[in-house]
N, C-alpha and C positions, 0 to 999 in steps of 0.2 A: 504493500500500500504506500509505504513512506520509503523512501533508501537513505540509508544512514550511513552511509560511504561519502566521503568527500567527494563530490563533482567531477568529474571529466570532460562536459562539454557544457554546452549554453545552446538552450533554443529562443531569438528573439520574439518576443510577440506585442500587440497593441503600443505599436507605434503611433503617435500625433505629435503633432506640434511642441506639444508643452509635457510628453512623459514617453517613455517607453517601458516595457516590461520584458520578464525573463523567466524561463524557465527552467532550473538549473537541472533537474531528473527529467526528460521529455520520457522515458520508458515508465515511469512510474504512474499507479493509478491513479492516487489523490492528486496529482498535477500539480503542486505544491506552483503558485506565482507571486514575484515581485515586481517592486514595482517601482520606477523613479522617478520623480512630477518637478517641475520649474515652477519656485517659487520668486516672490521678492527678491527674496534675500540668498538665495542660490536653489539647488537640487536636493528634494527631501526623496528617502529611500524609503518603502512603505514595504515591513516584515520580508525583509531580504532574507535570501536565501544564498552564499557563497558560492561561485563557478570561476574558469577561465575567463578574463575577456571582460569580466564583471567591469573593473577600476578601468578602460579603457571606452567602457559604454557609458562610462558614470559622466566622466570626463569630455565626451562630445558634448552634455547639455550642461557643463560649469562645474561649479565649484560645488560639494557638497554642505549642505548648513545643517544638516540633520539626521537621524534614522528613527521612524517612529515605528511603535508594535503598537496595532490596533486591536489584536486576540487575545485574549488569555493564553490560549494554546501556537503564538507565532512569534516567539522570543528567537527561535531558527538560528540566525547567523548574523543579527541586528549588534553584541557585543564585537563579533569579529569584523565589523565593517565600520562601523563606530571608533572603535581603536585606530585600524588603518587609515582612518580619515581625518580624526584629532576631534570629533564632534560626539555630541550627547544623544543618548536614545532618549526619544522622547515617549512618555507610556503615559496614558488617561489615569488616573485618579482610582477610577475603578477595576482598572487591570492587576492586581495585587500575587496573582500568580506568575502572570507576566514579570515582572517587575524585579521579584525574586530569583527569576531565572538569566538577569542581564549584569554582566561583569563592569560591564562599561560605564561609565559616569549617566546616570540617570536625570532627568529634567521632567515631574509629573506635570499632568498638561491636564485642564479642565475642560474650553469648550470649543479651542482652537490648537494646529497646530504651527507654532511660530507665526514666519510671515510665510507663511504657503497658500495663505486664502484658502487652507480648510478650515469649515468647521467640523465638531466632531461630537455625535450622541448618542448616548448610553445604550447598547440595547443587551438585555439580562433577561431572559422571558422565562427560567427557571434556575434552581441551583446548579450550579457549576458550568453555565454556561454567560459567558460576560463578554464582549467585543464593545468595540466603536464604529459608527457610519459615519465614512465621512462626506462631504461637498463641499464642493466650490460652484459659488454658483455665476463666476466670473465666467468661466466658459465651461459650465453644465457638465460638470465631471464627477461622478458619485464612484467611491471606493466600498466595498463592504468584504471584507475579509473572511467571512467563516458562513454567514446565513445563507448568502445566494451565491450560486457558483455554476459553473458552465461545463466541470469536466462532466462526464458520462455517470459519474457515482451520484450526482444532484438531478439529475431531470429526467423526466420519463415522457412517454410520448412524442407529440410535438414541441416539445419545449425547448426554449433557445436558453431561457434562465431558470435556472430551479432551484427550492430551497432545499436548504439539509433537513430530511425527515423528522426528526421533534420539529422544529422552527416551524414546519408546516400547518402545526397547530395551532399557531401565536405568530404570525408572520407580523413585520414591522410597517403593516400600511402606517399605522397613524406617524411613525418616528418618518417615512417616505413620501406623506402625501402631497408639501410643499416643493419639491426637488422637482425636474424636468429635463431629468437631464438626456446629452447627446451621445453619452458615451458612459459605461458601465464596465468599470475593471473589476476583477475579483481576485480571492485570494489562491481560490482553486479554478484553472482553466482559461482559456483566452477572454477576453473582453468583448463588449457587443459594442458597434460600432455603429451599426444599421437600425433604424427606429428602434433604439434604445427605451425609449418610453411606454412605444407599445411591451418591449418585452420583460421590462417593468411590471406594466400592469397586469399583463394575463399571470405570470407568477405569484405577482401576491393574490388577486382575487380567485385563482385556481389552486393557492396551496391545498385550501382545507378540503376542498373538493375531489383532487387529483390524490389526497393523504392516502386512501387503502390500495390504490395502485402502485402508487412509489415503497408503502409497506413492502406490497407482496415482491415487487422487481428490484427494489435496490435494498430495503430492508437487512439482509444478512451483510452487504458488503460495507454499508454506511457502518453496521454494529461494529465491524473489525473496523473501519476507520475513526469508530470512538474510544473503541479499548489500544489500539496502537499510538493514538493522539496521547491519552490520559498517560502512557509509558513516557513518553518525550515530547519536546515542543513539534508540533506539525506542520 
């Protein structure tokens, strides 16, 4: 589900203007992605993950000013990039597993991260699960790390975005209903690029709906990718 070998290659993905992403296990199920956006004030790294090639792709959009963990479960390789860059991980207030798990000079962050034009909000829909959503709504970019995701392990059916099976029963419309955004990174799988909004909305208003189908077809493989997560950061 997870590979816990150091890296060997880099797959790029969700390229735009103002971020690119990565994927440092392209063989792996959970498709673990990062991700690095143009801020103000330089290039913030969103739950990286270590590869080749990484500090050379960082380097085409600036200077780095930050690395933030938005998961409880994506502390990843945000201490080893952090370090090499001379900057602070940034981690929400409420990420307190996260937090414990980062070597690095720590900076807790409430509702913003630096000057990157995100904001960022709580979403906790039951015990031991706790992330941040974030936006910008400078140019309509929504990050969500852990609830919706695009690998093959989140969506059933037609679905271009799918949530993680608990989440499906508490999806985050109300924290999502002012956003609109153009583009949807995630923390597992490529990004949506293409009427992002539409693929928005059939997800969350189809979570609860589509819930005993995604049970029955992804149901055992999401379970291993909750018991392999809870072992180490994912």
């Amino acid at each position: 589900m997870y590979a816990r070998t150091d890296a060997t290659e880099c797959q790029t993905i969700d390229r735009f203007e103002d971020g690119v992403g990565w994927i440092a296990h392209p063989d792996e199920r959970g498709q673990r992605a990062s991700h690095a956006v143009c801020g103000k004030d330089g290039v913030w790294v969103l739950d990286p993950l270590d590869a080749p090639g990484i500090d050379d792709l960082l380097a085409e959009r600036g200077e780095v000013a930050g690395v933030a963990v938005l998961s409880d479960y994506h502390a990843r390789d945000a201490s080893v990039i952090a370090e090499r860059h001379g900057v602070s991980v940034h981690v929400p207030r409420w990420l307190d597993r996260a937090a414990e798990r980062i070597t690095a000079p720590v900076e807790r962050c409430a509702w913003s991260l630096g000057n990157s034009g995100f904001g960022i909000k709580r979403f906790a829909p039951f015990p031991g699960w706790s992330e941040a959503l974030a936006y910008r709504e400078s140019d309509r970019t929504l990050y969500v790390p852990e609830t919706l995701g695009t690998a093959p392990i989140y969506t059933v059916g037609a679905e271009r975005l799918g949530i993680y099976l608990l989440c499906r029963l508490f999806p985050p419309r109300n924290l999502l209903v002012d956003t609109h955004p153009e583009r949807i990174l995630v923390g597992h799988g490529d990004g949506i690029f293409e009427n992002a909004g539409t693929a928005l909305t059939d997800a969350l208003n189809g979570a609860r709906r589509r819930f005993p189908t995604a049970l029955m077809r992804k149901g055992r493989v999401q379970l291993r990718a909750g018991i392999e997560a809870l072992g180490e950061s994912d």
